[in-house]
N, CA, C and O of each residue as an XYZ file, in Angstrom:
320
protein
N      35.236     13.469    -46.877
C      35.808     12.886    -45.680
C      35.058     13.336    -44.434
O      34.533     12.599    -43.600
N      35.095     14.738    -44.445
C      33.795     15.257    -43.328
C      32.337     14.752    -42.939
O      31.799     14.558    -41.850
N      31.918     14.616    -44.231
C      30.613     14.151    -44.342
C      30.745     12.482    -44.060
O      29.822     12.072    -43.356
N      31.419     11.763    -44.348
C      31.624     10.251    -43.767
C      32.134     10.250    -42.315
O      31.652      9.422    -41.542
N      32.805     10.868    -42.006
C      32.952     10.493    -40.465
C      31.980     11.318    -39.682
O      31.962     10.988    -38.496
N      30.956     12.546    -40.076
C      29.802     12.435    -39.451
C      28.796     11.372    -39.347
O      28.169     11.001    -38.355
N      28.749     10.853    -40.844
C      27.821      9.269    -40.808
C      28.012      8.588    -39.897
O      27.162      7.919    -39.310
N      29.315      8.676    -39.617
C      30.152      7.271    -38.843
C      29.300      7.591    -37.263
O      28.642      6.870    -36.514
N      29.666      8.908    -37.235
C      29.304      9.009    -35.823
C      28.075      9.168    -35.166
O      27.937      9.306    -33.951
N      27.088      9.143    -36.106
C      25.643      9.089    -36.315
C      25.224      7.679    -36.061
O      24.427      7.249    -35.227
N      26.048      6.948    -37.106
C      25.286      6.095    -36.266
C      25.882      5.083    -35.547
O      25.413      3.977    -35.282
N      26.995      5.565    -35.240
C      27.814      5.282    -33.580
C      26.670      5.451    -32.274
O      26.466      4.751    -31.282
N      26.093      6.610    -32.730
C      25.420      6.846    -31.796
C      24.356      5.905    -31.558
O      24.082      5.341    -30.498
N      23.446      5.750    -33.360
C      22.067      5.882    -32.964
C      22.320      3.946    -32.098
O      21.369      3.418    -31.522
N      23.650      3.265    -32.205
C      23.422      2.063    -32.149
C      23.835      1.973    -30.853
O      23.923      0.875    -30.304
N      24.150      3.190    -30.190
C      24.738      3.153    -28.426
C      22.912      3.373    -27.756
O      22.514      2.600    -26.885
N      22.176      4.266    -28.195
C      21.138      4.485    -28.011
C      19.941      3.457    -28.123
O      19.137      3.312    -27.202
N      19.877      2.756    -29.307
C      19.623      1.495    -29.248
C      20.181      0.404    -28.372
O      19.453     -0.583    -28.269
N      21.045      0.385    -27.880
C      21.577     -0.924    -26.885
C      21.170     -0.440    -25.597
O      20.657     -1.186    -24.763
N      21.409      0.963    -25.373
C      21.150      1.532    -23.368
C      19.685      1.083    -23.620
O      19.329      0.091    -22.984
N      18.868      1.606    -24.371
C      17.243      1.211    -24.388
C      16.698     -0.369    -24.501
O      15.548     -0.785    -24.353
N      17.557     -0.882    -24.720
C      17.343     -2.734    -24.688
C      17.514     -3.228    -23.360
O      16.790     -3.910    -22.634
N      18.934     -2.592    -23.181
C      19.075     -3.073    -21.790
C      18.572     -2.720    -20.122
O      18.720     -3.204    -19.000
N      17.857     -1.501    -20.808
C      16.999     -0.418    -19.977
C      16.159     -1.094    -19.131
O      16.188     -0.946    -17.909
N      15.279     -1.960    -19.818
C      13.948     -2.709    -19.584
C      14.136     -3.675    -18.178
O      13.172     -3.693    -17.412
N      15.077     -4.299    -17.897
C      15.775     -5.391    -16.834
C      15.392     -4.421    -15.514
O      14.709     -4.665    -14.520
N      16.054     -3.329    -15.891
C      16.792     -2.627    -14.765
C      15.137     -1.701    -13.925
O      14.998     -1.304    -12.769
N      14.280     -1.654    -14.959
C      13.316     -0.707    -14.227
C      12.272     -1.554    -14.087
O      11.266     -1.015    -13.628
N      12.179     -2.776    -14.349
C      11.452     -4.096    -14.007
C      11.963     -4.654    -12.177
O      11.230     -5.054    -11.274
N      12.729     -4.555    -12.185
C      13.727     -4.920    -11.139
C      13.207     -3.615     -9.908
O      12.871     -3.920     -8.764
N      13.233     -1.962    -10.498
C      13.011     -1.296     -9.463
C      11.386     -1.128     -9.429
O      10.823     -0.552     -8.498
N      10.753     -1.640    -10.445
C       8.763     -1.997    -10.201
C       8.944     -2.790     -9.272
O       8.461     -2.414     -8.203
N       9.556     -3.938     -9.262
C       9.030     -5.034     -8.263
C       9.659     -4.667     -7.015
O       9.093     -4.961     -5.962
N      10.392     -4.263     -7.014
C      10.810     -3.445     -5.597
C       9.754     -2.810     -4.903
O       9.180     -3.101     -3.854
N       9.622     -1.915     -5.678
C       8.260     -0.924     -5.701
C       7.259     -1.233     -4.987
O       6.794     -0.669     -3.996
N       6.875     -2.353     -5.645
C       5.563     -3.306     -5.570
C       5.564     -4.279     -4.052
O       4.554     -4.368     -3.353
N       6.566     -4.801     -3.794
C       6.860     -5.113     -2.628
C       7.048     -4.191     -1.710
O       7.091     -4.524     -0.526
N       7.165     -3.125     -2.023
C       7.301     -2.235     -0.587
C       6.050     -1.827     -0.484
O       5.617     -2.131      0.628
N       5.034     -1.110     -1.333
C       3.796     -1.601     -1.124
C       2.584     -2.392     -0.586
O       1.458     -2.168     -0.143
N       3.550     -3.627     -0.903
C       2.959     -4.728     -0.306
C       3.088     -4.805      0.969
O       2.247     -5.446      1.597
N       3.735     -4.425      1.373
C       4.394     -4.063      2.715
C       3.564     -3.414      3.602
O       3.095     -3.912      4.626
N       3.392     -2.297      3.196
C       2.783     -1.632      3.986
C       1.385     -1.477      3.771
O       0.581     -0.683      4.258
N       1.267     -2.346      2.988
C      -0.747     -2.516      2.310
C      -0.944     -3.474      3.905
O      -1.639     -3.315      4.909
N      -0.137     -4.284      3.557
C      -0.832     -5.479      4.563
C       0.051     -5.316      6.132
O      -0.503     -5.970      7.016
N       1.325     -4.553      6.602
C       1.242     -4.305      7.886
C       2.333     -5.321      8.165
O       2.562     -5.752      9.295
N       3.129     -5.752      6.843
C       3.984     -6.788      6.805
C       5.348     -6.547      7.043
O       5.983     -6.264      6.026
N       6.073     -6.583      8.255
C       7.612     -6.077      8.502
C       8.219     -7.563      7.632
O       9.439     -7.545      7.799
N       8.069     -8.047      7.304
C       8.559     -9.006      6.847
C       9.516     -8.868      5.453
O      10.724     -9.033      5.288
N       7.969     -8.334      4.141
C       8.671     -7.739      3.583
C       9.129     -6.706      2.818
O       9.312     -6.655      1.602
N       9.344     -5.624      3.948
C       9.880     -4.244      4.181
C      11.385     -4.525      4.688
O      12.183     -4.024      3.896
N      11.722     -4.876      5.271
C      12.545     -5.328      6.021
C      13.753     -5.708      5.113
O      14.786     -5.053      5.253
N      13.719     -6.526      4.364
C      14.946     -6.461      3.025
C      15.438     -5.722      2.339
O      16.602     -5.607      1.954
N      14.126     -4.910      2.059
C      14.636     -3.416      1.171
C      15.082     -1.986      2.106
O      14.575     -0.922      1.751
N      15.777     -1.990      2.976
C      16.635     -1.219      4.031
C      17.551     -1.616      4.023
O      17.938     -2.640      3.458
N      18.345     -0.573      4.924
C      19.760     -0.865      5.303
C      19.812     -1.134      6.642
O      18.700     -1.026      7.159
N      20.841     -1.500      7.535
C      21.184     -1.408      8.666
C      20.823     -0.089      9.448
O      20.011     -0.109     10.373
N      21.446      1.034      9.045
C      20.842      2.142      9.395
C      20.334      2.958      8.356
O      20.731      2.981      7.191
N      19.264      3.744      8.959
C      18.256      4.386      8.241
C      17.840      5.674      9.212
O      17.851      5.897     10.422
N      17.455      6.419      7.968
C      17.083      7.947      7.760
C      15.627      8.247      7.824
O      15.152      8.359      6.694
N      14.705      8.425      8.854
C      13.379      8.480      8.615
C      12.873      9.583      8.545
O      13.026     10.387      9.464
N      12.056      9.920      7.292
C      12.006     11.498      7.061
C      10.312     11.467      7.191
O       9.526     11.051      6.339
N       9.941     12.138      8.763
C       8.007     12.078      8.468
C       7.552     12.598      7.304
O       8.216     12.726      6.275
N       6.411     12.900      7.469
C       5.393     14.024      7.092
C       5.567     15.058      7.207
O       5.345     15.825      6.270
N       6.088     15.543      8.544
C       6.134     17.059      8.939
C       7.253     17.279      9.022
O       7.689     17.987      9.929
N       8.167     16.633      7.929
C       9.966     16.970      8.008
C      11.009     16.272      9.009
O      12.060     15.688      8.747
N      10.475     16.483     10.062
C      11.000     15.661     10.840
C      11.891     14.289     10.543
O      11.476     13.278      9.975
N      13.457     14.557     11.169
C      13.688     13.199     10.468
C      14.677     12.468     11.922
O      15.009     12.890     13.029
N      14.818     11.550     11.376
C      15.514     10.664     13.040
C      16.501      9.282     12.205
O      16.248      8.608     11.206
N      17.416      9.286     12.947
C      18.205      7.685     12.337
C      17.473      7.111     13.548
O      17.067      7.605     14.599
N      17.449      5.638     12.909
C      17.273      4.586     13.443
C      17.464      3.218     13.042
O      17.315      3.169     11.821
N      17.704      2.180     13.480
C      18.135      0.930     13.111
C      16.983      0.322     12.140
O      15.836      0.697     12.387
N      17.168     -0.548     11.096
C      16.429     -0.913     10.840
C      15.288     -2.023     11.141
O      14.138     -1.894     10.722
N      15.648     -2.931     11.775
C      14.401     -3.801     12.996
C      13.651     -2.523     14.082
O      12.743     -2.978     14.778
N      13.886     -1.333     14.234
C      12.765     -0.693     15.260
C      12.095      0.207     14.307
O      10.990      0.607     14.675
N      12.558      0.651     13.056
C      11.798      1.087     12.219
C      10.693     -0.046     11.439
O       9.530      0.334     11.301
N      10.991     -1.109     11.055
C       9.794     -1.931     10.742
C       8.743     -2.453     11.530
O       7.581     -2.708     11.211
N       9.444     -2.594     12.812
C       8.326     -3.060     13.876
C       8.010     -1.964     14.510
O       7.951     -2.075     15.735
N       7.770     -0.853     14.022
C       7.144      0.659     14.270
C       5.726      0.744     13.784
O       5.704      1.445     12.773
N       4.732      0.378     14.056
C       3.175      0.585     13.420
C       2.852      1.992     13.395
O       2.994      2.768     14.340
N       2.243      2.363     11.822
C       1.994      3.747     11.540
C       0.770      3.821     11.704
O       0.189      4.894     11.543
């Protein structure tokens, strides 16, 4: 009886582990292209589209620690 409801729960598992990893793939495709667009962003100098992936207000943390809130339209039209 011991030894069967360890089975059981073995591969309870291995088939929860198998499904998070199927459904895994969507979700970090989704935060590449994010990625990739914010990139894009700032490859080419584009507030355009930077500008979607913010919030209303925002947390700007420099280089040298320094950090400041600010709205998000004066942070994109901010040239670095």
């Amino acid at each position: 009886m011991k030894k069967t409801l360890i089975c059981c729960l073995l591969a309870l598992l291995s088939l929860v582990s198998v499904a998070g990893a199927q459904t895994g793939g969507g979700t970090e495709k989704a935060v590449a292209a994010l990625e990739q667009q914010w990139l894009q962003g700032q490859r080419t100098n584009n507030p355009d589209l930077v500008a979607p992936l913010l919030d209303d207000k925002i947390v700007v943390t420099e280089a040298d620690g320094e950090s400041q809130r600010q709205d998000r339209d004066a942070c994109v039209l901010q040239k670095h």
